[in-house]
C-alpha beads as a LAMMPS data file, in Angstrom:
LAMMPS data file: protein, C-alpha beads

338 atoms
337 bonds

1 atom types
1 bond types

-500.0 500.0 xlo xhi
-500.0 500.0 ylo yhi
-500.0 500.0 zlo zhi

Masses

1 110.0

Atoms # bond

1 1 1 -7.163 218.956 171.152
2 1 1 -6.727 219.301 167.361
3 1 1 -9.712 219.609 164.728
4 1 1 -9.240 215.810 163.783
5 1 1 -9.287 214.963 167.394
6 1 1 -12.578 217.413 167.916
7 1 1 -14.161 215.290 165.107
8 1 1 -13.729 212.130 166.498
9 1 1 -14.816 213.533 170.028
10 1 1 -18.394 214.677 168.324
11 1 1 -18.916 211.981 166.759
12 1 1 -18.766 209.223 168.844
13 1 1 -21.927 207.560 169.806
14 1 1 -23.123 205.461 172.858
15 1 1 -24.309 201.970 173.711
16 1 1 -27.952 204.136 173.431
17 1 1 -27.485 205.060 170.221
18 1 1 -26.662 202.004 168.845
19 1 1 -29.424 199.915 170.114
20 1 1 -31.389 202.979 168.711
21 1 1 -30.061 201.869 164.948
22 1 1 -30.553 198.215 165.593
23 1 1 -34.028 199.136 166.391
24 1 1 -34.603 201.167 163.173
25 1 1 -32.623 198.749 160.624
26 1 1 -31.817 200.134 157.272
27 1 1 -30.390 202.503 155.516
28 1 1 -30.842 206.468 156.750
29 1 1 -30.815 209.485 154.457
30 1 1 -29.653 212.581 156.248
31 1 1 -30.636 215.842 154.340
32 1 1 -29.114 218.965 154.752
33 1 1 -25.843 217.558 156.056
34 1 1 -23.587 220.418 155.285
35 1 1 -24.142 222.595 157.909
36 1 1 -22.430 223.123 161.020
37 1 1 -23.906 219.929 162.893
38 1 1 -24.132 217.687 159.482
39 1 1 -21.429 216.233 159.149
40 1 1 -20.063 215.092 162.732
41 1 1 -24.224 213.650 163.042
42 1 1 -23.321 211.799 159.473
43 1 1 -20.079 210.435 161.216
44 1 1 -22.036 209.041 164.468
45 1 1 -24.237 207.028 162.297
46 1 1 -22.064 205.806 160.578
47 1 1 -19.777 204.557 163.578
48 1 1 -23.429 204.065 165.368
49 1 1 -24.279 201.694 162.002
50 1 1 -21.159 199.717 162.134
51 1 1 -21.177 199.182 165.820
52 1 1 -24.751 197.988 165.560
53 1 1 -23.747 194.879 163.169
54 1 1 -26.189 193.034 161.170
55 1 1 -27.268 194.131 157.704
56 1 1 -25.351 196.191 155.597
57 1 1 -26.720 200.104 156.118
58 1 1 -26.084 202.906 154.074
59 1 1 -25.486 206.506 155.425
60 1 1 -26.321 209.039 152.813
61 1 1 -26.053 212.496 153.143
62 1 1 -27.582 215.047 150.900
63 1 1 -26.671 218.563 150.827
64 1 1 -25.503 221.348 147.959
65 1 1 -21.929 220.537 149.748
66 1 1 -20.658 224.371 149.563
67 1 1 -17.668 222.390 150.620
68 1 1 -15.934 220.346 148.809
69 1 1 -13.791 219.231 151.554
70 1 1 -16.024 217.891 154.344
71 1 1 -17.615 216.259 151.241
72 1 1 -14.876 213.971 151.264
73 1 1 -13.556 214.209 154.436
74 1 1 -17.193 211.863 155.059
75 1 1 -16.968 209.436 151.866
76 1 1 -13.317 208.678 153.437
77 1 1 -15.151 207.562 156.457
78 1 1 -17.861 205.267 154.759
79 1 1 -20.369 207.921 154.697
80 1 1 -22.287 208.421 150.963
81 1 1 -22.894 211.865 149.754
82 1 1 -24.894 213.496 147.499
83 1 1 -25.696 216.879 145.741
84 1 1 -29.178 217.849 145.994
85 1 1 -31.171 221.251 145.772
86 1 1 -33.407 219.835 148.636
87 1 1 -35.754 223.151 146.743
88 1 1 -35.944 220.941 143.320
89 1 1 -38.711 218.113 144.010
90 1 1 -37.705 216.557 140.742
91 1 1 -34.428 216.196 142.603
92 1 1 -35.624 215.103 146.016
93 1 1 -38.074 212.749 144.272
94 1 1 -34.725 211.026 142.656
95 1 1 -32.599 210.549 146.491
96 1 1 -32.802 206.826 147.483
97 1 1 -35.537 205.392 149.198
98 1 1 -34.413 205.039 152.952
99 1 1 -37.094 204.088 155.881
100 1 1 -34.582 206.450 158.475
101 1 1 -34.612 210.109 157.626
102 1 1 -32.738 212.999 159.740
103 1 1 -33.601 216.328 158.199
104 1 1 -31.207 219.138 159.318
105 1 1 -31.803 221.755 156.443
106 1 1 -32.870 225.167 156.935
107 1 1 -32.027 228.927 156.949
108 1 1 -31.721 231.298 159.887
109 1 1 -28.940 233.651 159.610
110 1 1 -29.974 236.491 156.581
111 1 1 -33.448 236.500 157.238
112 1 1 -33.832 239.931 157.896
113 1 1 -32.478 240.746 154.142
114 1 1 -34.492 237.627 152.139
115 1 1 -37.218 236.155 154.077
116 1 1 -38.415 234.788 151.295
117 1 1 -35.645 231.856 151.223
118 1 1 -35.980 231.498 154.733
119 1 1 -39.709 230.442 154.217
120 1 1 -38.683 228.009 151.340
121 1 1 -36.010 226.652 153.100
122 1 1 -37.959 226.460 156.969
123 1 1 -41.238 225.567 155.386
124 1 1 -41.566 223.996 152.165
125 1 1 -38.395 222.498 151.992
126 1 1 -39.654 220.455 154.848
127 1 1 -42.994 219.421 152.671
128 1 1 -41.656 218.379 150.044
129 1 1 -39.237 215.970 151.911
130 1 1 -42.181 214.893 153.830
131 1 1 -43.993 214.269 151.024
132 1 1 -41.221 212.132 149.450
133 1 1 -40.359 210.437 152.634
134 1 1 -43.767 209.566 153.966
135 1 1 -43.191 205.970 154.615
136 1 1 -40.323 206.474 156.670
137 1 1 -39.433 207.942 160.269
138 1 1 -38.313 210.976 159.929
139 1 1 -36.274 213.338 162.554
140 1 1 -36.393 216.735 162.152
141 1 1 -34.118 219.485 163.572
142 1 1 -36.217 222.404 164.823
143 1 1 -35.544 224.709 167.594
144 1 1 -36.267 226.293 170.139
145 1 1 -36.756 229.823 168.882
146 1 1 -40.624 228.439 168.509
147 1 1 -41.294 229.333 171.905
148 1 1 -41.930 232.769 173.486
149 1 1 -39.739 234.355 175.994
150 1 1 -39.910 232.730 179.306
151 1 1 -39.389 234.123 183.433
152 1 1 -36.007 232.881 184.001
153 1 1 -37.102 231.400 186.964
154 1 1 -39.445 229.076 185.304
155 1 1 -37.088 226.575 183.960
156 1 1 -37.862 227.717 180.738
157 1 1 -40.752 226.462 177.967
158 1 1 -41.895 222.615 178.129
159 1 1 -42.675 220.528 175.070
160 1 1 -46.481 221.409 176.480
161 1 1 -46.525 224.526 176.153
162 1 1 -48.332 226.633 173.082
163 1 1 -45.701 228.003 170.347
164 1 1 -44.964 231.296 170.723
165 1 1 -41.874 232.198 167.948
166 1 1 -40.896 235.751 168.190
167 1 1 -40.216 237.301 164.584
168 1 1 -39.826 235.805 160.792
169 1 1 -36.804 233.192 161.499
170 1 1 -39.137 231.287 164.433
171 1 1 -42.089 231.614 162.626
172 1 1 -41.590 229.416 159.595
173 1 1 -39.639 226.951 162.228
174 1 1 -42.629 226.495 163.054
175 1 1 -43.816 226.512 160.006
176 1 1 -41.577 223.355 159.557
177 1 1 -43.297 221.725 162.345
178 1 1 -46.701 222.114 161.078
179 1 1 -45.730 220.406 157.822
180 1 1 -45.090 217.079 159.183
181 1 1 -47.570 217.326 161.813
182 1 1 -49.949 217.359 158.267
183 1 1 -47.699 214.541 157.227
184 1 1 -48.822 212.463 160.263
185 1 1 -52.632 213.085 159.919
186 1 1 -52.850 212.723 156.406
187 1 1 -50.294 209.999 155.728
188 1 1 -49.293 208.770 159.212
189 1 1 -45.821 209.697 158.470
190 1 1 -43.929 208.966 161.922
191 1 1 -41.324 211.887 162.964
192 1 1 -39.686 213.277 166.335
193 1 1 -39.363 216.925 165.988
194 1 1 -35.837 217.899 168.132
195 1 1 -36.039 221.767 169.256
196 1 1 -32.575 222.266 169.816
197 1 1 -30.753 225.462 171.792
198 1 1 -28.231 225.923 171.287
199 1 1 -25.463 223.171 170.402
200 1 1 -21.943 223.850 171.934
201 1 1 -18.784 223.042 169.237
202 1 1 -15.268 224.456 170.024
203 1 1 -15.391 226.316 166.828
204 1 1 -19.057 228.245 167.152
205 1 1 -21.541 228.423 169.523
206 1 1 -22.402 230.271 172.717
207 1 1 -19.619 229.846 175.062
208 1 1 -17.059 230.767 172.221
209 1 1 -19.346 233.608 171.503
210 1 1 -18.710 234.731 175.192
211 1 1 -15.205 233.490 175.628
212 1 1 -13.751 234.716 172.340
213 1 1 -15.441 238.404 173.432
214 1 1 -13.782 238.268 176.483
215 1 1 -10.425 237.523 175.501
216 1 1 -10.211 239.899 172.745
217 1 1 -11.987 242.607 175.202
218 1 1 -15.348 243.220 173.247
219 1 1 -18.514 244.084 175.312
220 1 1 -21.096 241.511 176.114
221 1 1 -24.330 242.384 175.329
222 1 1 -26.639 241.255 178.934
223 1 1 -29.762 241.576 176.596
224 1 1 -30.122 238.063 176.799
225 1 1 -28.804 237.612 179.558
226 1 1 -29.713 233.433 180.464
227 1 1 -29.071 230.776 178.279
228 1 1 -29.525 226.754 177.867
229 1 1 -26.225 224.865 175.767
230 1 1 -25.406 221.394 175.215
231 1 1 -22.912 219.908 173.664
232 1 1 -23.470 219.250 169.530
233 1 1 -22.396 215.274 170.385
234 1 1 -24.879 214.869 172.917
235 1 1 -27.197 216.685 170.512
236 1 1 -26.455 214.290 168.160
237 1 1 -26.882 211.210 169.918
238 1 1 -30.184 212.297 171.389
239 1 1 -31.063 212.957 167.347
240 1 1 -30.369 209.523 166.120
241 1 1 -31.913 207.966 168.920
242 1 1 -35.104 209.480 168.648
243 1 1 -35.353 207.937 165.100
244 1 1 -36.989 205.063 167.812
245 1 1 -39.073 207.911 168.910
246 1 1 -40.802 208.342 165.967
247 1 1 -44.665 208.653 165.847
248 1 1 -47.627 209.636 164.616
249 1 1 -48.789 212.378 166.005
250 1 1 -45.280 213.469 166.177
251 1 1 -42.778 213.100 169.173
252 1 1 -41.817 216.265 170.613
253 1 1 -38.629 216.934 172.508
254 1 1 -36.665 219.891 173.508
255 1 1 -32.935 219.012 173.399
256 1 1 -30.882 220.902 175.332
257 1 1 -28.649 221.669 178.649
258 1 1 -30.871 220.798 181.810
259 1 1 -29.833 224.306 183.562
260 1 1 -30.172 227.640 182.906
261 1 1 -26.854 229.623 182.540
262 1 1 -26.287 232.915 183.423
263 1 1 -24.156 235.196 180.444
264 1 1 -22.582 237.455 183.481
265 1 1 -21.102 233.926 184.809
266 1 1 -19.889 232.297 182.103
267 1 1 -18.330 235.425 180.665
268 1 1 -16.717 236.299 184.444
269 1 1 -15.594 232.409 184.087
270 1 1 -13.865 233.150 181.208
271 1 1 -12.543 236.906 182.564
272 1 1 -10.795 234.846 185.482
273 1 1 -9.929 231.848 183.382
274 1 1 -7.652 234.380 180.825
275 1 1 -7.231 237.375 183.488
276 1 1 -9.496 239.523 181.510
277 1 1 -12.275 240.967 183.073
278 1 1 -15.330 241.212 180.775
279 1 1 -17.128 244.000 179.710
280 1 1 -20.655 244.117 179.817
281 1 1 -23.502 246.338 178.080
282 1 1 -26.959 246.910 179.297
283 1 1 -28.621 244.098 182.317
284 1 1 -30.200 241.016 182.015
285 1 1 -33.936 241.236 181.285
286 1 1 -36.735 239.117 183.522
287 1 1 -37.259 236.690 180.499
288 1 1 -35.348 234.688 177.896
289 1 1 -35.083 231.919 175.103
290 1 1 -34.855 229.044 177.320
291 1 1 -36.347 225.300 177.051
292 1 1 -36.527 222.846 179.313
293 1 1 -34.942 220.151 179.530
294 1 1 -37.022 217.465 181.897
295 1 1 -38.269 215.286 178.986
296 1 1 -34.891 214.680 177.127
297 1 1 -33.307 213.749 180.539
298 1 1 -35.916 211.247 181.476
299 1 1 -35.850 209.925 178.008
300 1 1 -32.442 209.707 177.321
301 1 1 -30.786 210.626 180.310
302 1 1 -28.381 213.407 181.193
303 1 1 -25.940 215.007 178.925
304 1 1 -22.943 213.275 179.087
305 1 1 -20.616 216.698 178.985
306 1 1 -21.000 218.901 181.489
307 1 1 -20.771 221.963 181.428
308 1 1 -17.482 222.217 183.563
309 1 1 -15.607 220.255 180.520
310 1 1 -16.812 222.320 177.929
311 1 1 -15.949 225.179 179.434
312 1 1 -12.686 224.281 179.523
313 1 1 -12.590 222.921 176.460
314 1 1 -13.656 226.260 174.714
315 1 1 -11.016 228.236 176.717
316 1 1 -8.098 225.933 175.567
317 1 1 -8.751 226.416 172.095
318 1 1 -9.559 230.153 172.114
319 1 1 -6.547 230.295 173.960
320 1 1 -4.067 228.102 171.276
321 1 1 -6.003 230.026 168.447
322 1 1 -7.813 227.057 167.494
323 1 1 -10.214 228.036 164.210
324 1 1 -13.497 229.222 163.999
325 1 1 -16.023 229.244 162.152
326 1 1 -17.001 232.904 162.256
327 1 1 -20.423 232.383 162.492
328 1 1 -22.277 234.035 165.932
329 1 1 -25.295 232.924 166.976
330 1 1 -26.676 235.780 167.680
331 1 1 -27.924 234.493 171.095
332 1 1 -28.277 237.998 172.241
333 1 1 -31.073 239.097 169.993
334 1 1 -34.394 239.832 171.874
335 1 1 -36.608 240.750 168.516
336 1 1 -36.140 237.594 166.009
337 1 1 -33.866 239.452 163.483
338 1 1 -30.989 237.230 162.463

Bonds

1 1 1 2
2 1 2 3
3 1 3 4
4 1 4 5
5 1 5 6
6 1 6 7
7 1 7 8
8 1 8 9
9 1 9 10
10 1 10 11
11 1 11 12
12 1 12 13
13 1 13 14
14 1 14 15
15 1 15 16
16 1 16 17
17 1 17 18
18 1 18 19
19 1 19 20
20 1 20 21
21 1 21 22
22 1 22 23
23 1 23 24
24 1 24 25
25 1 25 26
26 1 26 27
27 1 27 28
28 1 28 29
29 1 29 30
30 1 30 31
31 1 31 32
32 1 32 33
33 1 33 34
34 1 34 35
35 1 35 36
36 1 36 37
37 1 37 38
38 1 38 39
39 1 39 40
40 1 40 41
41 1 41 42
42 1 42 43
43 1 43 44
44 1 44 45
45 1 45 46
46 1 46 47
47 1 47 48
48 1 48 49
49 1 49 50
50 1 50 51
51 1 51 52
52 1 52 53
53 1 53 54
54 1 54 55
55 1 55 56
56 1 56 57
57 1 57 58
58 1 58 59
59 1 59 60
60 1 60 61
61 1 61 62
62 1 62 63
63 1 63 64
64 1 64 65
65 1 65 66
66 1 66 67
67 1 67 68
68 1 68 69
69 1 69 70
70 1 70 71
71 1 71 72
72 1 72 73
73 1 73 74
74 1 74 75
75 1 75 76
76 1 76 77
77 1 77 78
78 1 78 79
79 1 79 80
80 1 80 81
81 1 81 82
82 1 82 83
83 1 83 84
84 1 84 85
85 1 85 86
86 1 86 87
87 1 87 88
88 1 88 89
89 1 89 90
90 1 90 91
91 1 91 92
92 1 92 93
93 1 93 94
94 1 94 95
95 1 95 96
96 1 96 97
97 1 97 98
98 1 98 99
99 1 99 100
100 1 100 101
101 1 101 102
102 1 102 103
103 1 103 104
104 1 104 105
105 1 105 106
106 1 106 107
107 1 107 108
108 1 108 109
109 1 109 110
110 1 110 111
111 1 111 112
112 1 112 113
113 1 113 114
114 1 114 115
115 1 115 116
116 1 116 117
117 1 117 118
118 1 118 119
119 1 119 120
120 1 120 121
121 1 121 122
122 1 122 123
123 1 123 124
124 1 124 125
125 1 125 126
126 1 126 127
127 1 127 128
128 1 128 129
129 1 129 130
130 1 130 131
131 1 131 132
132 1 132 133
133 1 133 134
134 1 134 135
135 1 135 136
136 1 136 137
137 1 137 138
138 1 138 139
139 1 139 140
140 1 140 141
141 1 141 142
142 1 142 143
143 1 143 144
144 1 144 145
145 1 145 146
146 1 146 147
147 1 147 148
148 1 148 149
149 1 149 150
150 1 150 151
151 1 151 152
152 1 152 153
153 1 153 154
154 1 154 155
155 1 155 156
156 1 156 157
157 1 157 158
158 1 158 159
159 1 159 160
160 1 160 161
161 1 161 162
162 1 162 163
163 1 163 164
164 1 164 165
165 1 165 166
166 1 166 167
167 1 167 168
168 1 168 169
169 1 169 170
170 1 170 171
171 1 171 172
172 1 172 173
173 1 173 174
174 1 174 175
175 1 175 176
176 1 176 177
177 1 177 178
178 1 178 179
179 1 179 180
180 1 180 181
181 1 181 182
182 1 182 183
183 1 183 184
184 1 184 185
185 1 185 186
186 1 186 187
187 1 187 188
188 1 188 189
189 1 189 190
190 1 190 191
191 1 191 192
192 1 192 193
193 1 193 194
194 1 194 195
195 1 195 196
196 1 196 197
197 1 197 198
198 1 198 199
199 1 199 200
200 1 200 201
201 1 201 202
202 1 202 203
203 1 203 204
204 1 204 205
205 1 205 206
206 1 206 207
207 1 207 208
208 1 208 209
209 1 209 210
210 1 210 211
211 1 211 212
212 1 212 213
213 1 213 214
214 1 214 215
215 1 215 216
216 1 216 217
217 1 217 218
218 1 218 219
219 1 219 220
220 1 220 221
221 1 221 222
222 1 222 223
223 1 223 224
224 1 224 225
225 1 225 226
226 1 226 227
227 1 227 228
228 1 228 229
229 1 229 230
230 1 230 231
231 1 231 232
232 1 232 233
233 1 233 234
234 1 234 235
235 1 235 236
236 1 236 237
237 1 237 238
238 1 238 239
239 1 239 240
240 1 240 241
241 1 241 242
242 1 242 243
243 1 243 244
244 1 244 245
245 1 245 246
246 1 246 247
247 1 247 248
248 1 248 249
249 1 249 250
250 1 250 251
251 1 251 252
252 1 252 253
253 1 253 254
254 1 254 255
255 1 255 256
256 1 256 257
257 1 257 258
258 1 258 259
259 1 259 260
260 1 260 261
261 1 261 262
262 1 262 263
263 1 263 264
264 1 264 265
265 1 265 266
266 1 266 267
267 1 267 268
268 1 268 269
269 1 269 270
270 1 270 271
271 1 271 272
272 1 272 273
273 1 273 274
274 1 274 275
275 1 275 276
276 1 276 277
277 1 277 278
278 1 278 279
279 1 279 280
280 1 280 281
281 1 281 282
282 1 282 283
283 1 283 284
284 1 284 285
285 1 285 286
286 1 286 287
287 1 287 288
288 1 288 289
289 1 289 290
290 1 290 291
291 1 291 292
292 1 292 293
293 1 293 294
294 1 294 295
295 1 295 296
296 1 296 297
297 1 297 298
298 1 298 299
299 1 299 300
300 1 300 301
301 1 301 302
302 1 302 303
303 1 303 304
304 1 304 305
305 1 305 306
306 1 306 307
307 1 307 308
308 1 308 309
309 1 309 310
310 1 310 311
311 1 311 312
312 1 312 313
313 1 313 314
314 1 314 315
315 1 315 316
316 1 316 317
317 1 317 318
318 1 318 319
319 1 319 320
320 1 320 321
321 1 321 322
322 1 322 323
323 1 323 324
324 1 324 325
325 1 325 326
326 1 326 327
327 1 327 328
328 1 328 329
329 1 329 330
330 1 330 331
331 1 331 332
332 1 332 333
333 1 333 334
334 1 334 335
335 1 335 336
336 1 336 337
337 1 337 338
């Protein structure tokens, strides 16, 4: 599999996902689109759009587009894009009106050294395009970093459960969260808020955090030592279709694998897999980040890739070399710092 090939692999939507757009006709803004998830969830709605017939819809997506290239790698696929300081109001108060909104902006990595911008960009980023898109349904990325530690042998934290975010990154998540629930009471803005853990590329993510420690022979820290991952196009389908989700209060889903993964297997997977054995440091603690999964499965059904295809995925392409983004999640942090 090549990087054009990945592309077209994560952003591919199903039948779901299109009835989902020709339930919520009209154009949809999606800010904060040049992250790592951005643009293949630009790419499904657009392919979601056109599939769904009917009126003409636009797909915008706003970011500061650091990257000139996936800029127009989505314009030559029918996607709009524009630059926006989603921090400027005047600037936000000038994007297109749109009644679909997916909001995918925010800031976790650096907080440690300027928690400041983390706030902005968790928590009043999020107001402001609340504010400006009040009359439309909105779907916002969170994760799942709002929740406390959980027993590993409780399946991990339920949409029901009271918040819990460990340290300043999860906090103004949160944070996020609280500022359209305000929408919805004072405006009756309709949202789904989508606490996501953690989305599986072939170029970032936990399983090539594991597998590319293995085959280069780097320790594996056991701090945290379970984990939940799901695929980032079955993240995105289950993002666009909640845009039918939307409500007032807001809908609340965690999105993310339905089982709870053990590090020490899926790195001795990958030791066997390339004839490496892994090295470990430390031993898996009682507790862990982990959500679950019950409500997304009953509400949109399964993920469609196993885990059994991604793992092989990730291990062909760490094998060829394939490129990365060199960005680690971090999954192994037990305090909040990131």
């Amino acid at each position: 599999m090549n990087e054009a090939e990945l592309e077209d692999l994560l952003s591919a939507p199903r039948d779901a996902t299109v009835a989902a757009l020709r339930a919520c006709p009209g154009d949809i803004v999606i800010l904060g689109a040049g992250g790592k998830m951005g643009p293949s969830l630009s790419r499904m709605a657009r392919r979601a759009a056109d599939a769904a017939g009917g009126a003409i819809c636009r797909v915008i997506a706003v970011s500061r587009w650091s990257s000139e290239a996936a800029q127009r790698a989505l314009n030559g696929v029918g996607v709009e894009t524009i630059r926006c300081d989603l921090l400027d109001r005047s600037a936000v108060d000038a994007l297109p009106e749109a009644p679909n909104v997916i909001f995918m902006a925010g800031q976790k990595f650096g907080t440690t050294g300027a928690p400041a911008m983390t706030w902005g960009m968790n928590t009043l980023v999020p107001a402001i395009c609340a504010e400006r898109y009040a009359e439309s349904r909105i779907v916002a990325f969170s994760t799942g970093n709002v929740y406390p530690l959980t027993p590993v042998e409780s399946g991990g934290a339920r949409e029901t459960d009271s918040p819990g975010p460990v340290g300043e990154y999860a906090a103004s998540c949160l944070g996020r969260e609280r500022m359209l629930e305000l929408f919805a009471e004072r405006r009756g803005t309709r949202s789904a808020i989508v606490r996501l853990n953690y989305a599986i590329d072939l170029r970032y993510g936990v399983l090539v955090d594991i597998a590319t420690r293995v085959f280069n022979g780097d320790e594996i820290s056991l701090a945290m030592g379970h984990v939940n991952v799901i695929w980032q196009g079955d993240a995105n389908r289950v993002a666009i279709e909640c845009l039918a989700h939307a409500s007032s209060p807001p809908f609340v889903v965690n999105v993310t694998g339905t089982t709870t993964l053990s590090v020490r297997a899926l790195a001795s997977w990958f030791g066997n897999r390339f004839g490496r054995p892994p090295r470990f440091a430390g031993t898996e603690g009682r507790d862990a980040l982990l959500s679950n999964a019950s409500q997304m499965a009953a509400t949109f059904g399964e993920p469609e890739v196993n885990l059994s295809r991604m793992q092989e995925w990730v291990a062909d392409w760490v094998e060829w070399g394939g490129p990365l983004l060199g960005k680690p999640t971090k999954f192994e942090a037990r305090d909040g710092r990131f």
